[in-house]
N, C-alpha and C positions, 0 to 999 in steps of 0.2 A: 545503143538503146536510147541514149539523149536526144539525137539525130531523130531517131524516130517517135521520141515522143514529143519533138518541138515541132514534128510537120516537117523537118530541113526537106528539098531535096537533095537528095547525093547520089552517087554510085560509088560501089562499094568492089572493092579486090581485093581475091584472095592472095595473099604474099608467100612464097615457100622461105621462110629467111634462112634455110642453106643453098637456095639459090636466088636469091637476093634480084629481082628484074633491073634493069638499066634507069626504068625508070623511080623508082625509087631511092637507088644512089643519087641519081640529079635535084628531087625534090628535100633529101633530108640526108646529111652526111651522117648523122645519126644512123640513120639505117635499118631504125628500132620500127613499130608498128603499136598504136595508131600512127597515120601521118592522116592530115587532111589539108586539101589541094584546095584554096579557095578561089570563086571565077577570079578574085581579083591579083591574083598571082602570090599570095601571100601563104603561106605555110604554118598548120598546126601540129607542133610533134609531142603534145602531151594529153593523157585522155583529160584531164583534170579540168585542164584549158580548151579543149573542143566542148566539154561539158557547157565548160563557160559560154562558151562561143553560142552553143545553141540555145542553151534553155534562160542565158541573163537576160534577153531582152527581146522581145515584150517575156515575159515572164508569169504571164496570165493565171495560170494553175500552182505558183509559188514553187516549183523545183527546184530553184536555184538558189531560191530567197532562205528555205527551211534548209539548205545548204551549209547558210551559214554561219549557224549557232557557233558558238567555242565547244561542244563539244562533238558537233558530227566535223570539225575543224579538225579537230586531234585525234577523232578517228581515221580520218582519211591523212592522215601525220604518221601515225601508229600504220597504217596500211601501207602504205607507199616505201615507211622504211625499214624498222626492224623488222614488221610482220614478213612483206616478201622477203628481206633478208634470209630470215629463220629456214622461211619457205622454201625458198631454193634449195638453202641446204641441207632439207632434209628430203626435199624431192628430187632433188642431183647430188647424193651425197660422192659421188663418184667425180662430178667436177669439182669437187670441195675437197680431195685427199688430206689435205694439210690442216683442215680446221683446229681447232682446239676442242671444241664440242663433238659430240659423236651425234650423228644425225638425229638421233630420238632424243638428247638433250637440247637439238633448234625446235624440234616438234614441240617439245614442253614449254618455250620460252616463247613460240609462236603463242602458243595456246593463251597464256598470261600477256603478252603485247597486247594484242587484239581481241579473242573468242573470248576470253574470260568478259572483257569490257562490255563486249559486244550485248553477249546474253542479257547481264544486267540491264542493257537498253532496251533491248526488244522482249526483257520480263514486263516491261512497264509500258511497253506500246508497240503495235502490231510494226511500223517501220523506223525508223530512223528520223524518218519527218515527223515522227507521229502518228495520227490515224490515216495518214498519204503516205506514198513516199516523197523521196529527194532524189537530187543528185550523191547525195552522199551513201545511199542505199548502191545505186550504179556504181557508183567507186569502190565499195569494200567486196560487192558480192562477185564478181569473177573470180577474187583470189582467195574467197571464202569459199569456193565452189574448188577450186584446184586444192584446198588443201582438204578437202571433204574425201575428194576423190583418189587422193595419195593412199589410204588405207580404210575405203567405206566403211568396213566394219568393225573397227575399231573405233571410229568416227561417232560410227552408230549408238557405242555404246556412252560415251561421251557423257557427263552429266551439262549437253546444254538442249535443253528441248525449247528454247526459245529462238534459237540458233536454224536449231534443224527445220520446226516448223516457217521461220523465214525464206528460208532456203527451199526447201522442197516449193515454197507458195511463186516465190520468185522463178523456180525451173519452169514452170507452166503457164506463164504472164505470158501473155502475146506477142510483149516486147521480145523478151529473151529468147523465146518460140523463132521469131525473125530472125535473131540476128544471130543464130545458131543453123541456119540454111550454109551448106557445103556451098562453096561458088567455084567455077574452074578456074586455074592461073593467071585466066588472060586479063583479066580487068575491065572485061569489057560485061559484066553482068549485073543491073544495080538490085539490090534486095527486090526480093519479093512483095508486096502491097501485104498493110496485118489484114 
């Protein structure tokens, strides 16, 4: 979504990572996704840092800028760590046999990390930037969206309707519209134009 709302051009592949292409292993021993392949031979293996990549400079529309407050800082702190933590393991509580927690005690601990934070933020302004968004809206909301969708109705019932009406606004953005297009394995397909 940063890629496209900085103008980048790119091309974009789709990755199966149980089977992992040849090229992929060559560009990031990580082996994780995002990866981005820049002309200059140079490698980005963090969304955070491709965010950076795209939208810090020229910077026109302040995405990067409204980025980085101290506290959309500590959300995207809170997101990256305990929150997917929790995440994981209540959305694979099956790779997690051993925890200490029982999956609906990471669900509750998720919720207080990040959702609880969250709501408060977006009670007092439609995004994260403010009356715009940022990059830091980009950064929490994929995994604000995975963990919506682990038990929608329950979700549903949620006391965070600041949360939800974000989210729902964000599913329908043009951006996310894009970058929510199926592409086939091969790599060879760059996004569609919004």
């Amino acid at each position: 979504m940063a890629l496209l709302q900085a103008g980048q051009v790119f091309e974009a592949a789709e990755v199966s990572l149980r089977d992992k292409p040849a090229s992929l292993l060559a560009l990031s021993s990580k082996a994780t996704v995002p990866v981005l392949h820049l002309p200059d031979g140079s490698v980005i293996e963090e969304s955070w840092d491709i965010m950076r990549w795209a939208l810090a400079a020229p910077d026109a529309q302040g995405w990067w800028a409204r980025a980085q407050s101290p506290a959309n800082l500590d959300l995207v702190q809170r997101n990256d760590g305990d929150f997917k933590r929790h995440l994981d393991r209540w959305k694979y509580p099956q790779r997690y046999a051993n925890e200490m927690l029982t999956p609906d005690e990471h669900r509750d601990r998720a919720l207080g990390v990040l959702l609880e934070p969250l709501e408060a933020r977006l009670h007092k302004a439609s995004y994260l930037g403010g009356a715009t968004p940022c990059a830091t809206d980009l950064a929490v909301l994929p995994f604000v969206r995975q963990f919506a969708a682990v038990e929608p109705g329950w979700f549903a019932r949620l006391d965070l309707p600041s949360v939800r009406q974000w989210l729902d606004g964000w599913l329908v953005n043009p951006l996310f519209v894009a970058c929510m297009h199926k592409l086939p394995t091969d790599g060879v397909n760059p996004f569609p134009p919004l």
